[in-house]
N, C-alpha and C positions, 0 to 999 in steps of 0.2 A: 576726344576733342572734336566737338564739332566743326571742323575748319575747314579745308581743302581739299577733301578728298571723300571716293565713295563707289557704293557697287550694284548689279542690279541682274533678276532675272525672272522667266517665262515661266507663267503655269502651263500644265498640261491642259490639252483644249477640251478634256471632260472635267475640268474646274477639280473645285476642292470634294467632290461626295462621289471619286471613282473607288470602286473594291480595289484591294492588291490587285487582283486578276486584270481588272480593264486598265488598272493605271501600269502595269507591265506592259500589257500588249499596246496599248496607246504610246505610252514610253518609248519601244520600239520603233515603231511606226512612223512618231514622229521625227525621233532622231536621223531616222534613213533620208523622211523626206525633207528636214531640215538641211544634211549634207549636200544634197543637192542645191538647195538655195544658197550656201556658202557658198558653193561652187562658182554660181551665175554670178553672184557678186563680187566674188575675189577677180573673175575675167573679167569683170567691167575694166579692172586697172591693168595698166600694162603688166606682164611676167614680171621686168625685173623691178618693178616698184612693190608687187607682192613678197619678192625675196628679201626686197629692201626692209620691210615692216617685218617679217619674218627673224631676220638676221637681230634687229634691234629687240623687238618685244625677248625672243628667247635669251640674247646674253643678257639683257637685265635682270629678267629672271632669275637666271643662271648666277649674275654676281651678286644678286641680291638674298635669295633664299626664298623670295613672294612665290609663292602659291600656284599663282596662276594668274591671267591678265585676258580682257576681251577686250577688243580694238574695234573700231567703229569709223568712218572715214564718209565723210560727205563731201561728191565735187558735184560742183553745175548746180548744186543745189538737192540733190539725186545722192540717196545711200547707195555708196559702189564698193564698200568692203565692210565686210565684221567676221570677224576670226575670235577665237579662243585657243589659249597658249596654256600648256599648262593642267593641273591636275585643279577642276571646284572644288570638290572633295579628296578625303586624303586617307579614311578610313573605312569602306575602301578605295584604291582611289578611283575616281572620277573624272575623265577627263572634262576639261570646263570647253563649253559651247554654245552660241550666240542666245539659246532660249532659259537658258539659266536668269536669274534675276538676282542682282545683286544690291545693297544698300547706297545709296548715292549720296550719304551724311549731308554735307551744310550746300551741295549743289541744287538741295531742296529749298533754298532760301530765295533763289528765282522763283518758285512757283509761287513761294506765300508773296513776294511783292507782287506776280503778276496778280493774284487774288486781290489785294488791294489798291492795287490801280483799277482792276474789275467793278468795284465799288465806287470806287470813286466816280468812273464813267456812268454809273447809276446814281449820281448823284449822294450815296448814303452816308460818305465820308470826305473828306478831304487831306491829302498829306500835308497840308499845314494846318491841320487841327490841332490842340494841344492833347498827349495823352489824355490831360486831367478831364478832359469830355466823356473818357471810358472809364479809366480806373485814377480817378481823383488821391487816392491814399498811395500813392507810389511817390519816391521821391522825388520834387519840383516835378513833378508831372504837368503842373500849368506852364513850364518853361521848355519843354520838352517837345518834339513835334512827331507826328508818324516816319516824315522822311528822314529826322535824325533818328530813328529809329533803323530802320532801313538801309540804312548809309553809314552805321555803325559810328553815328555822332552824337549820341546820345548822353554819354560818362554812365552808364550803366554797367555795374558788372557784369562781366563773364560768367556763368556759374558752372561752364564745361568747357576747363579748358584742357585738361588733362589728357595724356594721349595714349589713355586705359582707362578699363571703367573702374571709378572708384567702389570699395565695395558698400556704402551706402547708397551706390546709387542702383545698386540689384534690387531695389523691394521698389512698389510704385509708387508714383508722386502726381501731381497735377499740375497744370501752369499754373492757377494759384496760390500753389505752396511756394512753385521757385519764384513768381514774382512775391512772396512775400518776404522767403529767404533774401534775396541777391538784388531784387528793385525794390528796396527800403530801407535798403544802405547809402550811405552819401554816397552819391557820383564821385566816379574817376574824374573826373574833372568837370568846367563848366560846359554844357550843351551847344554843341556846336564849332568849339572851340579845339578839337585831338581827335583824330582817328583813331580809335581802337575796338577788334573785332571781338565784337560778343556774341553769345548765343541767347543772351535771355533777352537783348532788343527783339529776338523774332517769337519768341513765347508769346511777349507781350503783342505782338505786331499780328498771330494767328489768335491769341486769346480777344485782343478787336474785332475780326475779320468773325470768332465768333459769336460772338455779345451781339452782332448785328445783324446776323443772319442767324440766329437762332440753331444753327447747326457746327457740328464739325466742319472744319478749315477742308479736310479731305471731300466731303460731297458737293461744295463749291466747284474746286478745280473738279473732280469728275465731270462732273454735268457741264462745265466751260472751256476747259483745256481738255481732259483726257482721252472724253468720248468722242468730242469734235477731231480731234487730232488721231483717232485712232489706235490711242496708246491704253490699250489694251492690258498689259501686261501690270500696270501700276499696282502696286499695295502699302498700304501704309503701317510699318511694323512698328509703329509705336501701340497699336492695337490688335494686329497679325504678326505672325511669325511666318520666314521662310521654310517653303514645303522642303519636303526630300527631294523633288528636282533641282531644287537652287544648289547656291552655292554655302559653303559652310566658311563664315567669318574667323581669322589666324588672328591669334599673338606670338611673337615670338622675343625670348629673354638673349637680351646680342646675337651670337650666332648660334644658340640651342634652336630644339627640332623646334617646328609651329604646334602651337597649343590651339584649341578652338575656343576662342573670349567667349568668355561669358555674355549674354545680354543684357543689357539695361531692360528694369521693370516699366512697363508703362508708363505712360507719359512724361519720360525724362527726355525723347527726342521732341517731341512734338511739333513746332511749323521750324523750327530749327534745323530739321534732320531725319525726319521721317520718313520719307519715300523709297521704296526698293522698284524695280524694273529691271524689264529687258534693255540691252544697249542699243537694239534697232528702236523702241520706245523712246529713249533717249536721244538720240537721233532726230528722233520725228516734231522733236519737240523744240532744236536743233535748227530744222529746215521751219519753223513755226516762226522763230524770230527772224532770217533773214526775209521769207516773206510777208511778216505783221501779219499773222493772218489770226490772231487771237483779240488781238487790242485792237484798240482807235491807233493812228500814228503818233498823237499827242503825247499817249500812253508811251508808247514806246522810246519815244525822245527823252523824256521822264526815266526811263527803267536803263537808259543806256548811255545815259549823261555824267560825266564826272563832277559830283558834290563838292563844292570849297569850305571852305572852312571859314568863319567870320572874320579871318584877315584876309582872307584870300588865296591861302596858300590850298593844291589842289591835291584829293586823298588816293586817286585813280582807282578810286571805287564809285560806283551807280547804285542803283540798289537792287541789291541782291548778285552784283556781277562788279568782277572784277575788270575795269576799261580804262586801254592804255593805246598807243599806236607801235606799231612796228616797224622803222621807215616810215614809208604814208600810208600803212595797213592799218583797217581801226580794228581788234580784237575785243570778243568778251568771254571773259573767262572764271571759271571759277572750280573750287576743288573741292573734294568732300573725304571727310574720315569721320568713321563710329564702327562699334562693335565688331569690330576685326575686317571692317573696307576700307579701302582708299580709292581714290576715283580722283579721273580731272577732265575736264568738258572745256573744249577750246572754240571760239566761231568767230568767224572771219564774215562778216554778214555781207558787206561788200563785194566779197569775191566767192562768196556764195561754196565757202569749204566750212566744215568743221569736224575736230577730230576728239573721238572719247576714247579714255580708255578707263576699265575698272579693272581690280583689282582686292584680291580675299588679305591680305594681312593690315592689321592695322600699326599704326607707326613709320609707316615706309613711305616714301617718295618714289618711288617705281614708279607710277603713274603718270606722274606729270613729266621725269623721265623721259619714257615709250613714248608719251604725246608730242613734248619738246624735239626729239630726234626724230619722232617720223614729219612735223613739219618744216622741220630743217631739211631732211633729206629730200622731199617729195615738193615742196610750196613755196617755200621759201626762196625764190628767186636771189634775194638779197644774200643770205646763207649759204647758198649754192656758190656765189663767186665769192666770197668775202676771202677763201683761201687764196684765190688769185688777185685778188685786188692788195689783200696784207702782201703776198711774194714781192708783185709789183713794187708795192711801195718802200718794201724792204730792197730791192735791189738800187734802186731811186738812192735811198738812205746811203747804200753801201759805194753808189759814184762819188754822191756829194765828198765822202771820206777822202777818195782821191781828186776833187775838184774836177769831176766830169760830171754832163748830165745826159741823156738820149734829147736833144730836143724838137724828136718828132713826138714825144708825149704832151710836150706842153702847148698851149695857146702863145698866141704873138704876144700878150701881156706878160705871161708867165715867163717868156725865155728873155724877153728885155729884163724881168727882175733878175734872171740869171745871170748878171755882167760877169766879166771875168773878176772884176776886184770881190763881187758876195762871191764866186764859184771859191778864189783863192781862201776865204776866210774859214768858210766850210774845209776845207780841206785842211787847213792850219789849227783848226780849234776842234775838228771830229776825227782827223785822221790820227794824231797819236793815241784814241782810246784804242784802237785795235779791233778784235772782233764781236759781234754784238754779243751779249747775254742771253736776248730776247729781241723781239719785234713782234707785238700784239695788238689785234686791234682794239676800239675802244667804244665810242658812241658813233653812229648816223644819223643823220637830219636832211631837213630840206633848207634852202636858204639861195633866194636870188636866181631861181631858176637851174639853182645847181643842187650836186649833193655832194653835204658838208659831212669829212670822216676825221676818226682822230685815232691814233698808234700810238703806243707807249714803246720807246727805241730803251733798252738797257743795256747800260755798260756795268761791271763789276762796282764802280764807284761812281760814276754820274748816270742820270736818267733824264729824259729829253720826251717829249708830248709834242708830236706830226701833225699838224692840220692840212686836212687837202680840200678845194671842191674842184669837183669835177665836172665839167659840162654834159649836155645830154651825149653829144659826139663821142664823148670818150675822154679828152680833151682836159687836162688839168691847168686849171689856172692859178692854182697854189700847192704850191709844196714850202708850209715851214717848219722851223726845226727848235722849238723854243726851251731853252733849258727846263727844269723843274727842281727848284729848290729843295 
């Protein structure tokens, strides 16, 4: 499945045409001098935020069965950590380490948008073209546009969705087979009208980007993104294979040992999923978008805009990234999985972080996991207190029971709502449930210069939904308690 997840690693610095002998002793050489640059990196972050990422990547590992996992961390803007957890290889094994390169399945789908936003800045295309400019025989392709393309609003089928390779898809293919197979079928639905993620909008969307440059989708991005940026380590295995320094892509059947997946044959990845790298590569690429330093800004606005749907409802996809807000953090993210990687790429452009991790098995959610926990534990401010802010407001819950409140918490508006006749009623209508079930929190928002939170209270047989907002002070101006049918 080419969907959310993915993996990536480093050639040796005598390329692909070293003897056994030099790529031995090179092997060595570089791994020594490479521990050292882990080294430098891991102390950019404080000790115990290193232990912090440590403790997280290895139990996931450990409860999941994956492989192996490389972590990537960008603060200020600035790569300050990348570790490797974990065995790349398993026969024999191999411990996995930041110059390994691993497959980064559908997180390749930013680069092919960035590729056509590229174009377009060159005037050669426009995202409100209609396919049927390029490949006319596809179906409603004159109804169809590059950016529903892109934004996965197209009604085109999927034709990888599976989260294994099928075994017809071992022998090779080209994008004009699968656009013939899978976009020459009626749409999933009308164009523009449902979100749903396909891989063969990006077939079509790299088979554009070649029809117009006359080349592969991959010497593009070289010559505009990879070289500029320094990202070196890039390969594209829909036409290459990973060397023996990489990492070796797992299956594994429930909790039996890891098998090593098979490959899909040529060009079944294509602008869909093709790219392997290193995780410092991917990084680089990472610190590219929070400084625009690729695109016009235009472009960028464009690549990291939420797409609506022709009612209006919003899909919290851009194209080629997933974008949503965090509190008032804007995120873009996205995940990659093919031929035994998963992978998940998080950036915070704003606040100038972002965190990768990859990962050798495919099927698994590890990834996004190790990513989601280390920006809860290390970034996320919000996350960091949410456990004292839920206590709080559970103890809050547990006065009302007895018709008390603290009201040094609340604001002057907030403690006049607290008269004694509402204190009495809380106390008469919450105090016979007894003791709570649960006290969870729920969503946060902004609203009126406050911020808006909401708690699910359970009792055994009723349940109740806490609205609070809080002033910047601290300062609660609401606490209510409203049943839930």
């Amino acid at each position: 499945m080419l969907l959310s997840y993915g993996l990536a690693f480093r050639p040796f610095p005598c390329g692909y045409n070293c003897s056994p002998m030099t790529t031995r002793s090179s092997s060595l050489l570089v791994s020594i001098l490479l521990c050292f640059g882990c080294a430098a990196l891991a102390q950019s972050l404080p000790a115990e935020n290193v232990a912090t990422i440590d403790q997280i990547a290895n139990k996931v590992l450990n409860d999941t069965g994956v492989p192996s996992a490389l972590v990537g961390i960008v603060k200020d803007g600035k790569i300050v950590f990348v570790k490797g957890y974990g065995n790349g290889r398993l026969d024999p094994p191999v411990p996995a380490n930041p110059q390994m390169r691993y497959s980064i399945g559908s997180i390749s789908k930013q680069f092919t948008a960035a590729a056509v936003l590229l174009l377009q800045e060159q005037k050669k295309l426009s995202l409100d073209d209609p396919v049927s400019k390029y490949f006319p025989d596809l179906t409603r392709a004159n109804e169809v546009t590059l950016r529903e393309l892109l934004s996965h609003t197209s009604g085109y089928q999927d034709y990888y969705p599976q989260d294994y390779v099928p075994k017809f898809m071992v022998q090779p293919t080209t994008a004009q087979h699968i656009m013939d197979a899978w976009a020459k079928k009626p749409l999933d639905f009308n164009p523009g009208t449902r979100w749903q993620y396909s891989n063969t909008n990006y077939v079509i969307a790299g088979a554009i980007v070649e029809k117009i440059t006359g080349h592969p989708l991959f010497d593009l991005l070289k010559q505009k993104v990879f070289d500029p940026l320094g990202m070196k380590s890039v390969i594209d295995t829909d036409r290459n294979s990973l060397t023996a320094g990489d990492a070796v892509g797992y299956f594994r059947y429930a909790s039996g040992p890891p098998h090593p997946e098979t490959k899909e044959g040529s060009g079944w990845l294509s602008a869909a999923g093709e790219l392997s790298m290193t995780i410092e590569d991917l990084l680089r690429w990472d610190i590219s978008l929070m400084n625009q330093s690729v695109l016009k800004a235009d472009s960028y606005r464009q690549m990291e805009t939420e797409v609506q749907l022709k009612d209006g409802v919003g899909t919290q996809y851009a194209l080629g990234l997933d974008v949503f807000n965090r509190g008032a953090r804007r995120v873009l993210q996205h995940g990659g999985e093919v031929t035994g990687f998963t992978a998940m790429n998080m950036v915070l452009p704003d606040d100038r972080i972002a965190i990768a991790v990859l990962t050798n098995q495919m099927a698994s959610g590890a990834s996004g996991v190790i990513a989601r926990q280390i920006f809860g534990k290390l970034f996320d401010t919000g996350t960091q207190n949410d456990a004292a802010k839920t206590e709080s407001a559970r103890r809050i819950f547990e006065g009302l029971q007895k018709g008390t409140v603290d009201r040094s918490l609340f604001t002057e508006d907030a403690n006049q709502f607290f008269s004694q006749a509402a204190l009495d009623d809380y106390r008469n209508s919450l105090g016979p449930l007894g003791t709570l079930d649960s006290f969870t929190a729920g969503s946060e928002s902004l609203r009126g210069g406050m911020v808006f939170r909401s708690y699910t209270a359970r009792f055994p047989k009723r349940t109740f939904t806490v609205t609070i907002f809080e002033q910047p002070d601290g300062k609660l101006e609401q606490y209510l308690v409203i049943p839930r049918e």
